[in-house]
C-alpha positions as CSV (number, residue, x, y, z in Angstrom):
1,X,0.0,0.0,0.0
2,X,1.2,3.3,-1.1
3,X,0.5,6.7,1.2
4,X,1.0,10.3,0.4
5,X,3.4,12.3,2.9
6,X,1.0,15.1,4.1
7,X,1.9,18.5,5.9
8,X,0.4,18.8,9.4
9,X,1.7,22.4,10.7
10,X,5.4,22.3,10.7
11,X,5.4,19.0,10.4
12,X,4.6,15.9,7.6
13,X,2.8,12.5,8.7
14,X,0.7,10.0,7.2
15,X,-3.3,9.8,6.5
16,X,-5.1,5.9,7.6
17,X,-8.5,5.7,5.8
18,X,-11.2,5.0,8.5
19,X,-11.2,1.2,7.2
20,X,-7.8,0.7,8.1
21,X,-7.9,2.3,11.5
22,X,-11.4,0.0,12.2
23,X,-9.4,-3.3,11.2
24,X,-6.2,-3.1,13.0
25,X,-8.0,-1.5,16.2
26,X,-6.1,1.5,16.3
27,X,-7.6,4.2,18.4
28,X,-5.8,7.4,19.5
29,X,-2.1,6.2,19.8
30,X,0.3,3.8,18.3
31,X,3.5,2.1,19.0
32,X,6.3,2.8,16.4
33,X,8.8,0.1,16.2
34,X,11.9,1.9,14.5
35,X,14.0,-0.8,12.8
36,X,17.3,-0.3,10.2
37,X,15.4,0.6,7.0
38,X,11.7,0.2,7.9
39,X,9.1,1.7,10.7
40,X,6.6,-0.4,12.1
41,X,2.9,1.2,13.2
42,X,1.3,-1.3,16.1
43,X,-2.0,-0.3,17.8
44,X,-1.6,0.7,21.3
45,X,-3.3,-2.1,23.4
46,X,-3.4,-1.3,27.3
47,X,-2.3,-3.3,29.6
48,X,-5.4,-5.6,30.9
49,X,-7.8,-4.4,28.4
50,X,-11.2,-5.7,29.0
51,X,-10.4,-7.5,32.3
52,X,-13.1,-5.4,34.5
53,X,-15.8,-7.0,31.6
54,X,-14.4,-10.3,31.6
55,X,-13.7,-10.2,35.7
56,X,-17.7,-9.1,35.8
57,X,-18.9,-12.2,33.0
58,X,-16.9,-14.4,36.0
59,X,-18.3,-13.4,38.7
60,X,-22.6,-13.7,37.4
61,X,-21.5,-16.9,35.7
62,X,-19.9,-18.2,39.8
63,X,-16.6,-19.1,37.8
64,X,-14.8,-16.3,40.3
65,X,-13.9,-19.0,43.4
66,X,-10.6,-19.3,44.2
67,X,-8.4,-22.0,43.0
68,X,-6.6,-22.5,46.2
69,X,-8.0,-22.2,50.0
70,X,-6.1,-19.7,52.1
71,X,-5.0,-22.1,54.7
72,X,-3.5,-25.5,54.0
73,X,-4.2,-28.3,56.4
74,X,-0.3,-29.0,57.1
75,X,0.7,-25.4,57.7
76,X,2.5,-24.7,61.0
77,X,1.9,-21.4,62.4
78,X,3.7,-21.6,65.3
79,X,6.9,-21.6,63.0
80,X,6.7,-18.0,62.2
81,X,6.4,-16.5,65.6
């Protein structure tokens, strides 16, 4: 894909068509990966994204127990007095 060099104020960049932008996700901000002879353009993706949805689908579906209990049968607490 070819793209025209465009002048924004004192400075040139590059225009994404809307259908670019919707299929690689990008939002506000990328990531630019600067290598020897080429530049990479990543979408930003934040760390955790769409955990509070996924922690609340866990929790109504009762798949948010723990894994382990808190206490194990064999442990000494008199050891760490």
């Amino acid at each position: 894909m070819q793209v025209s060099i465009i002048k924004i104020g004192n400075s040139r960049g590059i225009r994404l068509s809307k259908t670019l932008l919707e299929r690689y996700q990008i939002k506000d901000t990328v990531k630019l990966i600067l290598e020897k002879d080429h530049i990479i353009i990543k979408p930003r993706v934040e760390p955790r994204q769409g955990w509070e949805e996924a922690f609340k689908q866990m929790h109504e579906s009762g798949d948010d127990k723990p894994l382990m209990n808190d206490v194990f049968v064999d442990e000494i607490f008199e050891e760490w007095d």
